[in-house]
LOSEKOL-731249 format. One record per residue (C-alpha): x, y, z. Coordinates in Angstrom, 3 decimals. Layout:
N
         px         py         pz
          X          Y          Z
...
END
This chain:
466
         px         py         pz
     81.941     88.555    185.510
     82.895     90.310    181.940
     85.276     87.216    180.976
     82.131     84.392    182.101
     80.108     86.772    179.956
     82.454     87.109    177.034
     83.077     83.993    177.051
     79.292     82.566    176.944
     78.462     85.059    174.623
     81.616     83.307    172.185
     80.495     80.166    173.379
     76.674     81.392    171.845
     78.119     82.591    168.940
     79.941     79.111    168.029
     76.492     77.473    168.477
     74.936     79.275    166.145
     77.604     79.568    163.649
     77.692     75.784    163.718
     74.318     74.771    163.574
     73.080     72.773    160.469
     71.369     74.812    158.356
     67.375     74.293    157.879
     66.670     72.114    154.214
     63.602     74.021    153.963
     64.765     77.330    154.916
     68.709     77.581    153.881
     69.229     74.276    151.374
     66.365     74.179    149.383
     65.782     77.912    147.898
     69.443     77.529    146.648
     68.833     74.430    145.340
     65.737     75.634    143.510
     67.306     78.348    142.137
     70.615     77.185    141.007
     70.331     73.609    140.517
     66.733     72.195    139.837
     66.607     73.706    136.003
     69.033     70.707    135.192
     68.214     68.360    138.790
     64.034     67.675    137.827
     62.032     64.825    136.592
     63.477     63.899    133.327
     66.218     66.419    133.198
     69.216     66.625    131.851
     71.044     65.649    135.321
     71.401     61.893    136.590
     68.655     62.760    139.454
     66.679     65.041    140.328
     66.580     67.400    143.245
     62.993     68.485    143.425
     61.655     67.030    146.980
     63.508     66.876    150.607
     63.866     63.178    150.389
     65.624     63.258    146.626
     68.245     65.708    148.106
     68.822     63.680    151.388
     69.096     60.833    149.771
     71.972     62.055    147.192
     73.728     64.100    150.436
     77.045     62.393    150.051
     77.188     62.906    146.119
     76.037     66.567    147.116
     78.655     67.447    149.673
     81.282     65.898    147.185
     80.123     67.717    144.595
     79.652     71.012    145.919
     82.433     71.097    148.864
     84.748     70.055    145.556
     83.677     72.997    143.204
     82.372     70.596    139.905
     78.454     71.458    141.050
     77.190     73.663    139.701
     79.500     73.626    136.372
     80.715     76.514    134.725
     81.711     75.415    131.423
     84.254     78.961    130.539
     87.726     78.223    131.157
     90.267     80.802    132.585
     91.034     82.079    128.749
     87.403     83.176    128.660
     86.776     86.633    129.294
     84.000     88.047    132.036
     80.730     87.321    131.401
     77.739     88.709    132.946
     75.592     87.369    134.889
     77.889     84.409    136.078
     76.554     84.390    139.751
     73.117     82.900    138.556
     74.818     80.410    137.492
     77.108     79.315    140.052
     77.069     79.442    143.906
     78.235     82.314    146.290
     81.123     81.096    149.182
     77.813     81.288    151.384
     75.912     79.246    149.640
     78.648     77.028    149.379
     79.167     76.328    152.651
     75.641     76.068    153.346
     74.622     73.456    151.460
     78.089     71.368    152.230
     77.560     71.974    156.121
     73.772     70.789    155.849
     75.187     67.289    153.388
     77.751     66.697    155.284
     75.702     66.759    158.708
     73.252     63.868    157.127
     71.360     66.182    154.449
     68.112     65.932    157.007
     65.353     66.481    155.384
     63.218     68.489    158.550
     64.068     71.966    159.732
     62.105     75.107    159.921
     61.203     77.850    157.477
     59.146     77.405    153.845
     62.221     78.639    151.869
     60.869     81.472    149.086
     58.676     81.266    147.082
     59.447     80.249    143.073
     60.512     82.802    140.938
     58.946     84.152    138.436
     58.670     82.531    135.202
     60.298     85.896    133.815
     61.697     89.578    134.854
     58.514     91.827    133.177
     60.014     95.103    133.310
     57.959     98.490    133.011
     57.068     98.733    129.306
     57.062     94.827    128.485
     54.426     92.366    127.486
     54.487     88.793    127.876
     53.329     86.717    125.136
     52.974     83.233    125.975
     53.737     80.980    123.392
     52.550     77.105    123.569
     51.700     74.106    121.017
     48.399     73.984    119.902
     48.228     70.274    121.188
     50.787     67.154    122.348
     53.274     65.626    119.426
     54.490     61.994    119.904
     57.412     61.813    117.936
     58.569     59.112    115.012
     61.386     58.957    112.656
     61.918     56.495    109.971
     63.131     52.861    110.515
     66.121     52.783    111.936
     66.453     56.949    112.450
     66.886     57.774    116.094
     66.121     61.398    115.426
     62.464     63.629    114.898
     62.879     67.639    113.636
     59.149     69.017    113.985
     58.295     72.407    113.407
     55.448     73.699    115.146
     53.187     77.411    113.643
     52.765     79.261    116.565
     50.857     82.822    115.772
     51.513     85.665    118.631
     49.133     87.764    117.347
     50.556     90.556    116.522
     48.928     93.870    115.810
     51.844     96.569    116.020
     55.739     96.038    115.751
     57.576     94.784    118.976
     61.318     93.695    120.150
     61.372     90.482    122.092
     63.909     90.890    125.002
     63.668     88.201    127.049
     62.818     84.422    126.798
     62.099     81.096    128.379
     61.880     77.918    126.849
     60.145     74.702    128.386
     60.386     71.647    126.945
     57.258     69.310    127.577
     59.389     66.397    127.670
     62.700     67.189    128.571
     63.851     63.508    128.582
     63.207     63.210    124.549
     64.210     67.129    123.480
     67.550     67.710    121.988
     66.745     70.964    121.386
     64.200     73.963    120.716
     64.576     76.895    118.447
     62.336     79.597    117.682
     62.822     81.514    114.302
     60.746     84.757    112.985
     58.688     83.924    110.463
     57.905     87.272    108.219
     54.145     88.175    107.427
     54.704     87.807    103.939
     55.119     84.149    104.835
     51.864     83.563    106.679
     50.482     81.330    103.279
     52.809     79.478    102.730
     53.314     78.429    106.873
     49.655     77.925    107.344
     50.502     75.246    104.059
     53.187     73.527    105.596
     50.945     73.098    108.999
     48.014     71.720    106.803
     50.044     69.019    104.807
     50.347     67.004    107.791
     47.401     65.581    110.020
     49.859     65.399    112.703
     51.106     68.409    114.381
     53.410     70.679    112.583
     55.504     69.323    110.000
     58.691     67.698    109.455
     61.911     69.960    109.088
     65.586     68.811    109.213
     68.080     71.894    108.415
     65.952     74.611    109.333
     61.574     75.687    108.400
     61.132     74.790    105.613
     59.719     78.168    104.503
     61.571     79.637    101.357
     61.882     82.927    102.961
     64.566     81.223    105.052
     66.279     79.302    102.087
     68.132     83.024    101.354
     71.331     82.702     99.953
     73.813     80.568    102.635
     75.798     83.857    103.687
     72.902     86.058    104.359
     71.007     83.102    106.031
     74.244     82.299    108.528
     74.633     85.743    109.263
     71.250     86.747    110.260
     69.790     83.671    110.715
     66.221     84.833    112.119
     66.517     82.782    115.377
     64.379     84.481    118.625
     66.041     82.512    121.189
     66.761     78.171    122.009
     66.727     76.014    124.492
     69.401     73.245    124.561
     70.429     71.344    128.224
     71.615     73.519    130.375
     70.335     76.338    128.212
     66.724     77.835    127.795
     66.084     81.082    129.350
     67.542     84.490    129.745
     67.262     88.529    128.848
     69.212     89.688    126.215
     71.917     92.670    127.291
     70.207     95.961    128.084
     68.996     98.339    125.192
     68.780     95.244    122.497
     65.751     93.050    121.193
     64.722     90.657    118.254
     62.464     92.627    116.033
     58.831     91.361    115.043
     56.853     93.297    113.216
     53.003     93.037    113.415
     52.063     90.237    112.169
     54.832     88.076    112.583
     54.390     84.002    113.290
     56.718     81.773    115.571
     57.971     78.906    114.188
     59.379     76.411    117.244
     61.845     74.037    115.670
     62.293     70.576    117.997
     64.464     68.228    117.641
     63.694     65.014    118.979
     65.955     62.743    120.340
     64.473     59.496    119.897
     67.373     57.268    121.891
     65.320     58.552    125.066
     62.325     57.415    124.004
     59.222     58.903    122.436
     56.806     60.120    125.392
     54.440     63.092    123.723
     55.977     66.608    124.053
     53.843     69.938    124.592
     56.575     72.139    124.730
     56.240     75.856    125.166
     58.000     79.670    125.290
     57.181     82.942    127.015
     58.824     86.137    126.065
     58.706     89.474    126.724
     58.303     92.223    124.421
     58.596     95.771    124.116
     57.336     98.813    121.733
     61.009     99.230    118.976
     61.498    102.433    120.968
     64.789    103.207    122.166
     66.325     99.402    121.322
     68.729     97.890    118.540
     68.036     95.283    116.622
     70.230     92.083    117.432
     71.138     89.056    115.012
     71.951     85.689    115.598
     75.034     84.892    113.189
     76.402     81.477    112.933
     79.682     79.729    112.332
     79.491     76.361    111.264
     82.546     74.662    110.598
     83.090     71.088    109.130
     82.630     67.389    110.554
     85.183     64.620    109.749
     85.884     62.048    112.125
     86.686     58.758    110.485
     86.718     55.100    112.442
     89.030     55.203    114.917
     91.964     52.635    114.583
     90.445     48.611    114.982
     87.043     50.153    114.230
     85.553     47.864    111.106
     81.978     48.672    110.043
     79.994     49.430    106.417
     79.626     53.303    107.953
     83.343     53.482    108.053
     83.528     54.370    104.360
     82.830     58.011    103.834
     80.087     57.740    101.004
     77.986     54.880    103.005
     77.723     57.299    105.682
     76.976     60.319    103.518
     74.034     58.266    101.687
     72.755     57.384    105.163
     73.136     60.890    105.879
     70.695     61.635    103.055
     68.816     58.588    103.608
     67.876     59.622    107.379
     67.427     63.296    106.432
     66.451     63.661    102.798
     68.594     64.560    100.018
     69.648     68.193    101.068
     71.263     66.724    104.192
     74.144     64.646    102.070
     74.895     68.208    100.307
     75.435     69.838    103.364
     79.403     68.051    104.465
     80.546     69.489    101.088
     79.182     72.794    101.385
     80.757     73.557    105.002
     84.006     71.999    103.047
     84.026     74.727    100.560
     82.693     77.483    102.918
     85.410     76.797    105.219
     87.970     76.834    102.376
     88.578     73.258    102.102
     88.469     70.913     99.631
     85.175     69.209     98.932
     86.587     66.802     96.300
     89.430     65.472     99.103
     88.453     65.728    102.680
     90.684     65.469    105.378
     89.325     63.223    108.372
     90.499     64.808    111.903
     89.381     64.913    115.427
     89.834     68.959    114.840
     87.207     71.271    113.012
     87.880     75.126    112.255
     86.426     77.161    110.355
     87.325     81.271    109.755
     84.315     83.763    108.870
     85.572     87.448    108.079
     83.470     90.195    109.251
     81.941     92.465    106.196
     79.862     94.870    108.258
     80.778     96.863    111.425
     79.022     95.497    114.778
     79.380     95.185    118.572
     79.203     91.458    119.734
     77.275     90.936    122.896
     76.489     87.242    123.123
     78.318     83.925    122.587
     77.804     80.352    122.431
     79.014     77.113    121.274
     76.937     73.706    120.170
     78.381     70.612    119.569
     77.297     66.732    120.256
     78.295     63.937    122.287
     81.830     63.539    121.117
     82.493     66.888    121.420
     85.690     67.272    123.799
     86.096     71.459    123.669
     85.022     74.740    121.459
     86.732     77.815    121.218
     85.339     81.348    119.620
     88.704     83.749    118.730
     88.289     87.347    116.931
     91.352     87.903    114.763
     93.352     84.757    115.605
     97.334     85.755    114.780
     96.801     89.495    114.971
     98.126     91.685    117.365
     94.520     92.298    118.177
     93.498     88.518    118.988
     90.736     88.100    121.448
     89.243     84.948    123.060
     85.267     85.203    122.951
     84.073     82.242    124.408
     87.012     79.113    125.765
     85.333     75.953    126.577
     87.825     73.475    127.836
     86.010     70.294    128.830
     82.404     70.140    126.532
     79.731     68.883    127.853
     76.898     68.142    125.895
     74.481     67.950    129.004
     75.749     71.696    130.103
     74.936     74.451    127.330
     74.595     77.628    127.869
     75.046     81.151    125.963
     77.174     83.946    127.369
     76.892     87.448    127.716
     79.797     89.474    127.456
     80.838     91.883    130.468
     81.966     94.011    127.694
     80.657     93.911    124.201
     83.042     93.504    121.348
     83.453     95.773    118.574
     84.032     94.251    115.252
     84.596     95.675    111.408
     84.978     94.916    108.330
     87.932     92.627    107.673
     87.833     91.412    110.761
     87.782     87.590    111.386
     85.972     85.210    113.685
     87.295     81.450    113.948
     85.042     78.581    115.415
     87.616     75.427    116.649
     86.355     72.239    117.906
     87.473     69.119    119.158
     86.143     66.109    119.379
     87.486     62.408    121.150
     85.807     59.349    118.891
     87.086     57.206    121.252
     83.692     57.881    123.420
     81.991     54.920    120.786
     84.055     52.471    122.620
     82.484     53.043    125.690
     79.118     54.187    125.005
     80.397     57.588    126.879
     77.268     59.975    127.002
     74.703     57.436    125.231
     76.717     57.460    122.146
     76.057     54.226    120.146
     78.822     52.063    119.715
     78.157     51.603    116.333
     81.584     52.175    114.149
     81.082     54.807    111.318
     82.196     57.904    109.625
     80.899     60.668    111.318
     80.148     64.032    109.314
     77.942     67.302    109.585
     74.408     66.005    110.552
     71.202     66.822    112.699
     70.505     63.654    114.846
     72.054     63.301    118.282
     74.377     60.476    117.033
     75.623     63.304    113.831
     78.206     65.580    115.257
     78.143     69.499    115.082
     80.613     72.254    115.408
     78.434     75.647    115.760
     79.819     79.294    117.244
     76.852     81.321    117.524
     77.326     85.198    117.904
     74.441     87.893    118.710
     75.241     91.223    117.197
     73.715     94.804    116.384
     74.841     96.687    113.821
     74.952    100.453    113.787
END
């Protein structure tokens, strides 16, 4: 009798260990958590994967996907070092197999179980506040003839009666088809006059801002403003939401205003946006005061070989540059040129941009991220590049414009003074051809610029200081 009973009992076992998982109870919490922030109505993803019938019917693509490992991405190559946090982004062995077993069985839509229930908008820990952060009313956007691209800055007042560090954030776009992306930036007290001006010139909502506010308090001089440039968080695809390492915040004193930066991708229409943020804040007490430093580096990518267009010629495209974005926009090519150490008065086209920033205060580096645009083809962050002491921060190997993301490190990076940081990007033209990514096929010059269609080459760093 033991062996029949052994061997039912395996026999039972094998059942159950085979049996296609349940969409509602196993597939679609997984799927909610790790895949619909891209997979949703208007996302940034081909479909979306919001309802039992919109993952059934995209089973196969699912269960090649995910059985192959590209879903969902993780854009850090093997040069990258550990960052935390990486298993919210990508999918256990369990979870894995679970959602390949349940495609590859048909992707049935039935099955028993509600799955959990959302997750919270944010992790309020004991302590925190939530401030909840939303424009006053919906913004259509426009551009000029013949601009594809809208920047719109939006006053947003948190109310603020005592100073707080914000520590967490999440960032919603109202219409995710048409946003390129969202930025918040502190906006001091002092500047409450002249913001409550800017938001009165227009009879439309907010005002118009390519490069940045628009408030002089953020027109300091170019090193100051790139190393501390008074960003709370962003959302860009892929991108949107997270806490900030233990023990850190962005400071706001009382008082402080919001200003929410969008940039509006007009290629994908112009459906009105509403778009919002909620963050989480916290007395000063017992946190450091992070930064958000940038590294820009400079864009030169001339016509590819056959290409024949009027954009082709450097100056055309730098006066359409200005034309699109105002005059300060056609400055801004040369400026990168000579803060990168290059020569302004004879650029070099190339499908590679670096640029090396050296380090004059002591910090600890605890967050990294790369932006580029559609031709972008890879972005790499290095500390002391040639030294003995070289360091990879951040290793992108295949860019994807449609998967951004900033990285915390596993362990935070000291830096000093004389220290250097190098951005590198790469970029394939050759995309035009094709229309690879929605980019137009329309031959030209391509240099430093803020629509879509402009290219970028951005290493962003989040640092205290002691």
């Amino acid at each position: 009798m033991a062996p029949l009973i052994a061997a039912a009992a395996s026999r039972g076992h094998s059942r159950q260990a085979s049996a296609v998982p349940s969409f509602q109870r196993d597939v679609k919490p997984i799927l909610r958590e790790k895949c619909t922030g891209c997979h949703q109505t208007d996302g940034i993803a081909p479909f979306p994967l919001e309802t039992a019938k919109q993952a059934h019917d995209k089973a196969a693509l699912i269960a090649a996907a995910v059985g192959g490992g590209t879903m969902p991405p993780w854009p850090p190559g093997p040069r990258s070092p550990d960052f935390a946090g990486q298993e919210q982004h990508t999918l256990t062995a369990s979870q894995r197999a679970t959602i390949v077993r349940w495609a590859r069985a048909g992707g049935r839509a039935s099955g028993p179980g509600a799955g959990k229930p959302p997750p919270a908008e944010l992790d309020v820990r004991p302590g925190e506040s939530v401030l909840n952060l939303e424009m006053t009313s919906p913004y259509r956007p426009s551009a000029p003839k013949g601009a594809t691209d809208d920047y719109r800055c939006f006053l947003l007042d948190p109310k603020l009666t005592s100073d707080v560090y914000a520590t967490s954030s999440r960032i919603v776009p109202g219409s995710p088809a048409v946003v390129h992306h969202v930025i918040l930036f502190r906006a001091a007290p002092t500047s409450r006059q002249e913001a409550e001006a800017l938001d009165a010139s227009d009879p439309r909502p907010g005002w118009s801002c390519f490069g940045g506010t628009g408030l002089s308090a953020q027109g300091r001089g170019a090193g100051q403003s790139l190393n501390n440039s008074g960003w709370i968080s962003a959302w860009a695809p892929g991108w949107g939401s997270g806490r900030l390492p233990d023990g850190v915040g962005v400071p706001l004193p009382a008082g402080s205003l919001v200003v929410m930066q969008v940039h509006y991708n007009l290629l994908n229409g112009r459906s009105p946006d509403r778009s919002r943020a909620v963050l989480t804040v916290a007395p000063p007490t017992g946190l450091n005061a992070i930064e958000t430093s940038l590294l820009p580096a400079p864009i030169e990518l001339a016509c590819t070989a056959g290409e024949k267009g009027r954009l082709c010629d450097r100056n055309a495209a730098l006066a359409e540059l200005g034309r699109k974005y105002g005059s300060l926009a056609a400055f801004v090519p040369a400026g990168l040129l000579v803060l990168c150490g290059q020569s302004a008065a004879d650029p070099q086209p190339s499908t590679t941009s670096a640029c090396d920033r050296r380090i004059d205060r002591a910090g600890t580096i605890h967050v990294v991220a790369g932006h580029m645009h559609l031709l972008g083809k890879s972005i790499r962050l290095e500390l002391n590049p040639g030294r003995a002491d070289a360091r990879i921060l951040l290793d992108i190997p295949r860019w994807d414009f449609h998967w951004q993301n900033a990285y915390v490190l596993e362990q935070a990076v000291d830096v000093r003074p004389g220290d250097v940081v190098r951005a590198t990007c790469r970029y394939d033209p050759s995309r035009r051809r094709t229309g690879d990514q929605g980019v137009p096929k329309i031959p030209r010059y391509i240099l430093w610029g803020e629509g879509t269609t402009d290219e970028m080459c951005l290493g962003i760093l989040q640092v205290t200081h002691p």
